[in-house]
C-alpha positions in Angstrom: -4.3 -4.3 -15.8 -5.1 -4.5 -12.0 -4.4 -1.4 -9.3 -2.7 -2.4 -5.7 -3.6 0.1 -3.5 -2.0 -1.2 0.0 -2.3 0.1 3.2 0.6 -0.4 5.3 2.7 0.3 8.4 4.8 2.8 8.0 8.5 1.3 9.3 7.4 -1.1 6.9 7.5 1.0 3.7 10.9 0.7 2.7 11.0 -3.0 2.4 8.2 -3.2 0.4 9.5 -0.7 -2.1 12.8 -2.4 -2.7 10.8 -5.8 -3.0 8.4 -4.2 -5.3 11.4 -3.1 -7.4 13.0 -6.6 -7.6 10.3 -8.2 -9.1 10.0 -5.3 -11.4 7.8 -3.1 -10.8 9.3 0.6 -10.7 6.5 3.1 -10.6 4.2 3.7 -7.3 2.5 6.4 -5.8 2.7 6.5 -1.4 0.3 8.8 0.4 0.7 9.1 4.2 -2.4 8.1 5.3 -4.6 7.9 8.9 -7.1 5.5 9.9 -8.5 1.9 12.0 -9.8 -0.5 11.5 -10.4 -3.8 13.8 -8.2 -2.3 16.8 -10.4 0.8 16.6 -7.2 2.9 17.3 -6.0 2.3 21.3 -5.4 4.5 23.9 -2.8 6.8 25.5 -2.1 8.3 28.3 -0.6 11.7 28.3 -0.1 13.8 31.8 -2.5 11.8 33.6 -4.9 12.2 31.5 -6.3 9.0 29.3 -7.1 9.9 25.2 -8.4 7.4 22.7 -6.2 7.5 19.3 -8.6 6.8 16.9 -7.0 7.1 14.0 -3.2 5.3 13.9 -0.4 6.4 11.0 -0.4 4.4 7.8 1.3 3.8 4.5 -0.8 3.9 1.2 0.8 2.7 -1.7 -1.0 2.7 -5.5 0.9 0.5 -7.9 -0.8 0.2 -11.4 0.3 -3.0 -12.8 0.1 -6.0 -15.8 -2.0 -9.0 -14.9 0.8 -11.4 -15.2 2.2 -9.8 -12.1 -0.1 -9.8 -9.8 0.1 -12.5 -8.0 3.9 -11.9 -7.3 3.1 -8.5 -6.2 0.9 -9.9 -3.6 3.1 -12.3 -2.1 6.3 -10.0 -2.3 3.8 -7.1 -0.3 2.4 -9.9 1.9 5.9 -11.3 2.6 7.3 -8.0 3.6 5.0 -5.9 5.2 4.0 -8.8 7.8 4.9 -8.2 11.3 2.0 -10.5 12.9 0.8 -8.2 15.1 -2.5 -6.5 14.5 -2.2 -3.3 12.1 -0.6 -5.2 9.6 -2.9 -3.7 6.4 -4.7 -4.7 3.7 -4.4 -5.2 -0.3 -7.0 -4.2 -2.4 -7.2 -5.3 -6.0 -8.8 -3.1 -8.6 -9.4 -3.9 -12.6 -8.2 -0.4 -14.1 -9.7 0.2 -17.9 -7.1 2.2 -19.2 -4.2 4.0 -18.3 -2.9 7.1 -20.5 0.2 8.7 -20.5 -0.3 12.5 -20.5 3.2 13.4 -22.0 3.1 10.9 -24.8 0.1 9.7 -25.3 0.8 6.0 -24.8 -2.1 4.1 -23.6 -2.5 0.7 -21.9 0.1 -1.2 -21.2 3.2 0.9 -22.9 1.7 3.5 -20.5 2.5 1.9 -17.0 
């Protein structure tokens, strides 16, 4: 089992949900999320006065999934949350050990 934890733009959320959901994969935790990274934030200016925005609105999804699907998962999040400009996000991939079900029990896979 392998944790996707994505960070995205957030106009772009939407569309990777409903991907996400066509290939099958229904469960996913999104946290609204600040930070930079390359871009180092950029700059505004606000009644004459110029302020560095350091830290830019993001979209942080967690999806715990099987190994077979990982690789459509990437593509399907790479496809749509592209927008070529700089921002876009990363995808970080994480081997999980176990995953437990608190209500039933169920572990490992019968639990995602």
């Amino acid at each position: 089992m392998k944790l996707l934890k994505c960070i995205i733009q957030p106009h772009k959320l939407e569309q990777v949900k409903d991907a996400l959901n066509d290939i099958g994969i229904k469960g996913m935790t999104v946290t609204e999320v600040k930070g930079y990274g390359r871009q180092r934030g950029h700059k505004e200016i606000y009644r004459g006065l110029e302020y560095n925005i350091f830290f830019l609105p993001k979209i942080e999804i967690e999806v715990a999934i099987d190994d077979h699907l990982v690789d459509e998962a990437i593509k399907v999040i790479l496809e749509n949350a592209h927008t070529g400009h700089i921002g876009d996000g990363k995808i970080f991939i994480m081997d999980i050990q176990n995953v437990i079900r608190i209500r039933t029990g169920e572990q490992g896979q019968d639990a995602l």
